[in-house]
Phi, psi and omega in degrees: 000308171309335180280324189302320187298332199257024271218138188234151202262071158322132134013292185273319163262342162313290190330309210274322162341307170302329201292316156346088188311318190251005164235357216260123089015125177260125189287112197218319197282143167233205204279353150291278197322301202299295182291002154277311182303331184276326190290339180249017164267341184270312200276119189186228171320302310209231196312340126323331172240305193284348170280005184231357204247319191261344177286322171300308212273307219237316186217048155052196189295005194258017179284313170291009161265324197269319187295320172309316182281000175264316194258355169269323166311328183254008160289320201293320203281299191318311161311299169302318150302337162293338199269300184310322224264318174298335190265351194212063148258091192211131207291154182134332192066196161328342151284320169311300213311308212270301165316338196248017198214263188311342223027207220276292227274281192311346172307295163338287174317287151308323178315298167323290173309338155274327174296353186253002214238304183282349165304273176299346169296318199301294196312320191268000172279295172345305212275298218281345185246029147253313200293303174295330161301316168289348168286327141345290185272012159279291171350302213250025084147028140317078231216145189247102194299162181297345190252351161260353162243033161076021181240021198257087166315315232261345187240015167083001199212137150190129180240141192249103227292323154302346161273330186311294187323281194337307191283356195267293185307293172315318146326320162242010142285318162307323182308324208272315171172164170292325196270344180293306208276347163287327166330299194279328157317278189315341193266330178286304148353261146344294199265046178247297175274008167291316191295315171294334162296330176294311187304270183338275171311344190243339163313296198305326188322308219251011159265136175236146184308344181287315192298342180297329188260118003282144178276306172256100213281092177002138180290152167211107203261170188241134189321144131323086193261131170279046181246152186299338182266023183298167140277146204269017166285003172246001172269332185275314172237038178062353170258141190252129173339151183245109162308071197115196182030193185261009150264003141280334160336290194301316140349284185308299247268288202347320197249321147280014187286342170314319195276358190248004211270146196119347183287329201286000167286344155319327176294275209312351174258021188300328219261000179242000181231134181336317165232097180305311191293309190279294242256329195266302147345300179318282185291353161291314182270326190321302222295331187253007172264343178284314220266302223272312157294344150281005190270279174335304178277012201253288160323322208274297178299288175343304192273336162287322205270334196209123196333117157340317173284354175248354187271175203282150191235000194254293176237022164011292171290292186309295175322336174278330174274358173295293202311316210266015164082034172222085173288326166339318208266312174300323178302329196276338109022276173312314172276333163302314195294321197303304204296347200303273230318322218260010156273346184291310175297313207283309194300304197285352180275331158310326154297325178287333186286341169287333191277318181289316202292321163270359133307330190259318175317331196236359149098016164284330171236194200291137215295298201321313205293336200272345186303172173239159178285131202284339156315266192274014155068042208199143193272093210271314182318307187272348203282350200264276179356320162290274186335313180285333168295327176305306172307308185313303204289331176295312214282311184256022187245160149255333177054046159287340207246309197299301208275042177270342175287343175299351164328269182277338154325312191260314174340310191273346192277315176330287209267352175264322178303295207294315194294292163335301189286359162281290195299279171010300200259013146279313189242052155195052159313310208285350177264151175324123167258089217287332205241111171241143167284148181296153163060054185266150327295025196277326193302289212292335146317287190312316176327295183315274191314341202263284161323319165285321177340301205257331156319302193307331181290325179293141177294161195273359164295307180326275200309335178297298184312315188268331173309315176325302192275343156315329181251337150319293180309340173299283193338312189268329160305341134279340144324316179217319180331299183304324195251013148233059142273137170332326187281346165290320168243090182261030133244039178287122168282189186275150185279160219276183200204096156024127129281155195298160164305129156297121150286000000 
């Protein structure tokens, strides 16, 4: 039973897997499509928001020191999926990743974990891009009743119908194709980061140097507390986040690392893009090196234009153009974030549908999910089934508190990838590597210590919350995983498949 758990998936059959005419993904995206999808899955809440909020709490105008130490930590993590993703180009991401290295049970074990990660990413984007449509459509004298915007106290029931709607419509865009849906990315895109350029450009006008002093505003460290919303590098060693100085820097990174979670969603689309070995690298480091200089200078301004101690911790960029006499600008602000989300949802509900599918390819979950649809070529089974739950879960949930687990989620894929590329490159020296990461084993370490760093900084609920869902995942993996995974009956063929209708 112990060799069964740890039983590896090669290489070589992952590839010929794909080949599978009635399992085979139709191959469209090329090394653009890929860096529009992490620029328009990074850039989102993320840089909207969390920038008036760690500038205030934890490091002052030195908040743009903290998005550098956040992106670097998430280069080093980039750099090990760029390797895995050239050499395994195959949808699942870290799972994939990790089945061809750890073997079926930690496969598994991520597999879960991205599918709760990107789930719930999906739901809490979903939540957060309604909040900006009602606002919108109140502006414009529009008003939505409370039991359709998931707020209706007073009669016990409220659903929010515009988040439900938002995950329904992506959904059968994905269904529809991969190039429809980079076609409708770029262009979402486009006026997404135009919008970050105006903050930038029209920002710089209005900065004045007196706000930079301090540039790292004096520590004021925060009593030690024994509570579960403790983080839980301070329940375990007594140290508590630092308000200011320069461990709060590390803090601030701790807490925008949220704004960096998505590159690694580029990986799950390998296996849909023309030249995987050149083009998935690509579009993994462009996407996160275009978004971490636009973070930076997004910060740099914002906190030149207006004091730290005053900015909004709610709307942060629109509020600054307000205080200096141009609400014109907050609006254009405002409609930019709304439409920026709804690429943020459609990518991350894409990753997760990928993640179910080479899961199910491989009989860890029910067979029926792998098929793809004989039009478009699209894994149309799990993407509708995902989508309609996801909506159930956006219309009644708010998941203010759940989405940290989108965190500590993407945190641990971090730390399976760094690891997998080490052990890869001991027992399978001999495959191509199209990509190789540098400094092998020192990069895929530090990746690791860097990456728990910042787990450890997430409250210890947070982690109580994902243990929870770790052992649910134990559960349904020895109930059905083990025994109808393929690698148990590998000489079971593929089940046999319809031929298509003559057009």
């Amino acid at each position: 039973m112990g060799s069964s758990l740890f039983r590896t998936k090669n290489v070589e059959q992952s590839i010929q897997d794909t080949e599978e005419p009635e399992h085979a993904l139709k191959k469209s995206l090329s090394a653009l499509d890929l860096t529009v999808f992490g620029v328009g899955v990074i850039i989102g809440t993320g840089i909207f928001v969390l920038t008036g909020q760690v500038a205030k709490n934890n490091a002052g105008p030195a908040v743009a020191l903290a998005f550098v130490a956040a992106g670097v930590v998430c280069a080093l993590a980039a750099l090990c999926y760029a390797e895995f993703a050239s050499t395994v180009p195959v949808a699942g991401s870290a799972y994939t990743f990790s089945y061809a290295s750890l073997g079926e049970l930690p496969a598994w074990i991520i597999g879960w974990d991205l599918v709760l990660e990107f789930a719930l990413g999906t739901a809490v984007v979903a939540v957060g891009w309604s909040g900006y449509m009602r606002s919108l459509l109140d502006n414009a004298g529009w008003h939505l009743p409370g039991y359709l915007s998931g707020r209706d106290g007073a009669h016990g029931f409220g659903f929010d119908i515009l988040a439900a709607l938002l995950v329904l419509v992506l959904t059968a865009i994905l269904v529809l194709g991969m190039k429809l849906s980079a076609r409708i990315t770029s262009l979402v895109v486009a006026i997404k980061v135009a919008v970050v350029l105006i903050v930038i450009i029209a920002g710089a006008f209005f900065v004045q140097s007196r706000n930079y002093h301090p540039f790292i505003p004096p520590a004021q460290p925060v009593p030690a507390g024994a509570s579960l919303k403790a983080p839980l590098v301070q329940l375990m060693f007594g140290w508590a986040p630092a308000n200011f100085g320069v461990m709060g820097i590390f803090t601030a990174a701790s807490v925008v690392f949220f704004a960096f979670i998505g590159f690694d969603i580029v990986a799950t689309a390998a296996e849909e893009t023309r030249n995987p070995q050149r083009d998935v690298p690509r579009g993994i480091l462009g996407s996160l090196i275009i978004c971490t200089v636009l973070y930076v200078a997004v910060s740099i301004v914002v906190t030149g234009m207006q004091n730290y101690t005053q900015l909004s911790v709610d709307a942060p960029l629109a509020d600054a153009f307000k205080s200096i006499g141009h609400p014109w600008y907050a609006g254009v602000i405002s409609f930019g974030a709304a439409i920026g989300l709804t690429t943020v949802c459609l990518i991350l509900l894409l990753g997760q549908t990928r993640v179910f599918f080479a899961m199910s390819r491989d009989g860890l979950l029910p067979r029926f999910f792998s098929r793809v649809h004989p039009r478009f070529r699209t894994p149309h089974r799990p993407t509708i089934l995902l989508g309609v739950i996801i909506a159930i879960v956006a219309g009644f949930t708010s998941l203010s508190e759940l989405a940290e687990l989108v965190n500590i989620g993407t945190l641990f894929a971090f730390v399976v990838v760094a690891i997998s590329v080490i052990i890869l490159r001991k027992t399978r020296p001999d495959l191509p590597r199209a990509f190789r990461t540098p400094w092998v084993p020192v990069v895929p370490i530090v990746s690791v210590c860097a990456t728990l760093w910042l787990m450890l900084n997430l409250p210890a609920e947070t982690w109580l919350r994902f243990a929870i869902w770790m052992v649910i995942g134990f559960a349904v993996y020895f109930l059905y995983g083990r025994s109808h995974s393929r690698l148990a009956h590998p000489e079971q063929p593929s089940e046999p498949e319809p031929a298509p209708p003559i057009s």
